[in-house]
C-alpha positions in Angstrom: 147.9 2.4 -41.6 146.5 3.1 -38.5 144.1 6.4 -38.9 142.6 5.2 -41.8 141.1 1.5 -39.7 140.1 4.5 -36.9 138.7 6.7 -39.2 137.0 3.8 -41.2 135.9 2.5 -37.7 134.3 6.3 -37.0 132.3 6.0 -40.8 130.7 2.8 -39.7 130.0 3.1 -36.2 128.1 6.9 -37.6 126.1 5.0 -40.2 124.9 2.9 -38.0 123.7 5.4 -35.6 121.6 7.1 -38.1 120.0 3.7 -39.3 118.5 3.2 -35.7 117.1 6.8 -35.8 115.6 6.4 -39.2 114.0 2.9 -38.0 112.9 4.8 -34.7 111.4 7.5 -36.5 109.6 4.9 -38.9 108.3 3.2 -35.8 107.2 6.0 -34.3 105.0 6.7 -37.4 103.4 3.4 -37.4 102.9 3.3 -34.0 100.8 6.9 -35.0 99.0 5.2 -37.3 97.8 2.7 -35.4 96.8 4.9 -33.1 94.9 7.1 -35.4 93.3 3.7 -37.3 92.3 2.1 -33.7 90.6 5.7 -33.1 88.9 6.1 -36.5 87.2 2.6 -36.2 86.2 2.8 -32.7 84.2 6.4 -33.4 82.9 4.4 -36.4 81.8 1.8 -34.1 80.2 4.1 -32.0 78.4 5.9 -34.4 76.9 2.7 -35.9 75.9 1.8 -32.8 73.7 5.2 -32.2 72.5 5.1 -35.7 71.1 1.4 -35.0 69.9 2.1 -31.6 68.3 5.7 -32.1 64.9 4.0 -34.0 64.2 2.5 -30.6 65.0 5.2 -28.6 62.2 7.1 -30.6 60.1 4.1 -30.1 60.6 3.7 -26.7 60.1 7.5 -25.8 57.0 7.2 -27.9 56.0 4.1 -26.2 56.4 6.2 -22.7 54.3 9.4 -23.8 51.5 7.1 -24.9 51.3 5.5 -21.5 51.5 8.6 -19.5 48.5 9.5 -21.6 46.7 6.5 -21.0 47.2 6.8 -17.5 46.2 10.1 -17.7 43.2 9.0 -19.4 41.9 6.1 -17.1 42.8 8.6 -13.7 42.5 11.6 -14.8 43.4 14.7 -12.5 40.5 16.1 -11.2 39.9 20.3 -11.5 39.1 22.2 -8.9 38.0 25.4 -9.9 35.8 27.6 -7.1 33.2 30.6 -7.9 34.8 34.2 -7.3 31.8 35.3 -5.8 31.3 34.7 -2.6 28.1 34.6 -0.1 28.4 35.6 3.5 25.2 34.5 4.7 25.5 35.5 8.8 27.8 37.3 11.0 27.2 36.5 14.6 29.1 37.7 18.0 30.2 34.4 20.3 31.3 33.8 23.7 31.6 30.3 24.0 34.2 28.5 26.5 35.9 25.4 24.4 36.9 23.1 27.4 37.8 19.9 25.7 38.2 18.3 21.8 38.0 15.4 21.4 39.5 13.0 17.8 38.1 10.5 16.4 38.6 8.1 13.4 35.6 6.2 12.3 35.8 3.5 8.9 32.1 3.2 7.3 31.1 1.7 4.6 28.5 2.2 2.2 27.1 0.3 -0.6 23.8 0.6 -3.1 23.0 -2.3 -5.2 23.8 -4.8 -3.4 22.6 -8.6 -3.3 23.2 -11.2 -5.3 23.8 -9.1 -8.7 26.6 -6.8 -5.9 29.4 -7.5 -8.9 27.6 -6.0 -11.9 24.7 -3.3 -10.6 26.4 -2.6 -6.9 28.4 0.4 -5.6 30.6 0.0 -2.7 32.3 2.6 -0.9 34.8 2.1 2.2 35.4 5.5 4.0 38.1 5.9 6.6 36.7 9.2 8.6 38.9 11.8 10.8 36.5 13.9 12.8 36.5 16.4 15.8 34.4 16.6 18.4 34.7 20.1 20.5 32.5 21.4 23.3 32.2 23.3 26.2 29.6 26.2 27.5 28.3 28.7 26.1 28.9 32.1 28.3 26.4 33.8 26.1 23.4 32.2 27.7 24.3 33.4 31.2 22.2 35.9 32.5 23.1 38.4 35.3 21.0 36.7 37.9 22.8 33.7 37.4 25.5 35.2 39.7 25.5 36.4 43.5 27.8 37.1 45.5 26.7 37.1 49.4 28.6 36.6 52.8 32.0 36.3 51.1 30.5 33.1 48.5 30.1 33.7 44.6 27.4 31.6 43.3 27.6 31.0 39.7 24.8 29.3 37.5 26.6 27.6 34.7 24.4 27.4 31.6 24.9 22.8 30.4 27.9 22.1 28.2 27.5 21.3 24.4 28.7 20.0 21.4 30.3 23.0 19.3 31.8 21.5 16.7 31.5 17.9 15.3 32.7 18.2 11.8 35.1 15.8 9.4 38.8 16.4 9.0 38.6 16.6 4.9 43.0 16.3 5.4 42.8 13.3 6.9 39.4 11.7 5.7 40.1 10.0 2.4 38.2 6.9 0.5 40.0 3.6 1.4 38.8 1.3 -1.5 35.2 1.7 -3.8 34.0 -1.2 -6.1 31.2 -0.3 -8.7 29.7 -2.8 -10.7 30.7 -3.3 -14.5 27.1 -3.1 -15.5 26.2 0.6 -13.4 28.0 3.7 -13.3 28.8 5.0 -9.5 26.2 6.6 -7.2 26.7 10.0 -7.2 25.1 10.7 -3.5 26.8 7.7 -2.2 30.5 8.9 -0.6 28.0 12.2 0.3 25.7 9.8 2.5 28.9 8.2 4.0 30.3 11.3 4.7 27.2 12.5 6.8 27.2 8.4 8.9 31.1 9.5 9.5 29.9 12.6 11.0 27.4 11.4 13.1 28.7 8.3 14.1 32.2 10.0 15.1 29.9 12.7 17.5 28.3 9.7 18.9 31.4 8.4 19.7 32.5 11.5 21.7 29.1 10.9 23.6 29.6 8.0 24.8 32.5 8.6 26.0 31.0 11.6 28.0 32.3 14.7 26.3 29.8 16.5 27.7 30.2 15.6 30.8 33.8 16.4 31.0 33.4 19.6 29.5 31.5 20.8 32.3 34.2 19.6 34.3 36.5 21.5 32.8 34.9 24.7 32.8 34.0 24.6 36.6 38.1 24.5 36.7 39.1 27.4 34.6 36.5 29.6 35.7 37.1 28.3 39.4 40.7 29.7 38.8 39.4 33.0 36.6 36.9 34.0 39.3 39.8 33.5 41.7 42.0 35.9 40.1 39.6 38.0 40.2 38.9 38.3 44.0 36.5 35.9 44.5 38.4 32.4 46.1 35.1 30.7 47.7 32.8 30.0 44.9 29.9 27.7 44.3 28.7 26.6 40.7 25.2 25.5 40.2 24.2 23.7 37.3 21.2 24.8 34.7 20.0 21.8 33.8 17.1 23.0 31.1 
């Protein structure tokens, strides 16, 4: 009577063991298909979501092209385009001395128009201006009788210092701020005139503050120094003042 209770015992406790894998197995394949449903919708979602949005993408990239083409419009990008010929009008030999250089930054402003009607026939320009101001003396204008050399003493007749170059820095000048009125168009002349004050008021600047006067300085030092190298230690400068 025994074996048969132990192999009844083995049947059941065998049965049972397969059960759990089947449910395992059936588990397994709804916790697939969950998966795979979860997955589905979420890529539907997704796509819905582009579908909805891309008409305002489109709009929105539309909306950007037109304003890059209305700012394109209202400041437009101006064309530079120069002439391939080219006129050489004068070739000339120099032998100048640059002794000093001076910078200068002058702000001018210009207007036409103005008065009590400034705001609708008025033109207003405000012009920050980078200039420089060289000079020195011009070695050209000496003459051999403007040097002597006797008992050991070189005399030297310097010819006055002058301005060079006094011109605007066109990389560093620029137009601050201009204000034409609604009812005018602007003057065409205008930043030209300004340009030409800047010049001149940036050269008188350099005056004032005795350019000249320094130059001359300057070159009685180098040349002081060059004539010394030369062999000549004592020497005398005069001073041309016509």
């Amino acid at each position: 009577m025994l074996i048969p209770l132990v192999y009844g015992s083995r049947l059941i406790r065998t049965d049972y063991n397969t059960g759990m894998r089947n449910n395992n197995l059936f588990s397994l394949l709804i916790l697939i298909v969950i998966i795979a449903g979860a997955y589905f919708i979420i890529q539907t979602i997704q796509q819905t979501q582009q579908a909805v949005s891309e008409p305002f993408n489109q709009v929105s990239q539309a909306n950007q092209a037109l304003q890059t083409q209305v700012s394109n419009l209202l400041n437009p990008t101006p064309t530079i385009i120069p002439d391939p010929v080219t006129y050489i009008n004068e070739i000339r030999a120099l032998a100048r001395l640059e002794t000093i250089q001076y910078s200068v930054e002058k702000v001018i402003t210009g207007e036409t128009g103005g008065g009590t009607f400034q705001a609708l026939f008025g033109d207003k320009i405000l012009f920050v201006g980078h200039g420089t101001v060289i000079a020195g003396i011009d070695m050209e204008k000496m003459q051999p009788e403007d040097m002597r050399y006797e008992n050991g003493v070189l005399t030297v007749r310097l010819p006055p210092a002058e301005i060079f170059i006094a011109a605007l820095n066109n990389e560093k000048s620029y137009v601050y701020d201009r204000n034409t009125g609604v009812l005018t168009r602007p003057d065409i002349n205008l930043e030209t005139l300004v340009r030409q004050r800047a010049e001149e008021e940036i050269l008188r600047a350099a005056l004032e503050d005795g350019i000249l006067e320094q130059a001359q300085v300057n070159a009685e030092a180098y040349l002081l120094k060059f004539f010394a190298a030369l062999g000549f230690p004592n020497t005398i400068f005069l001073y041309d003042q016509g």
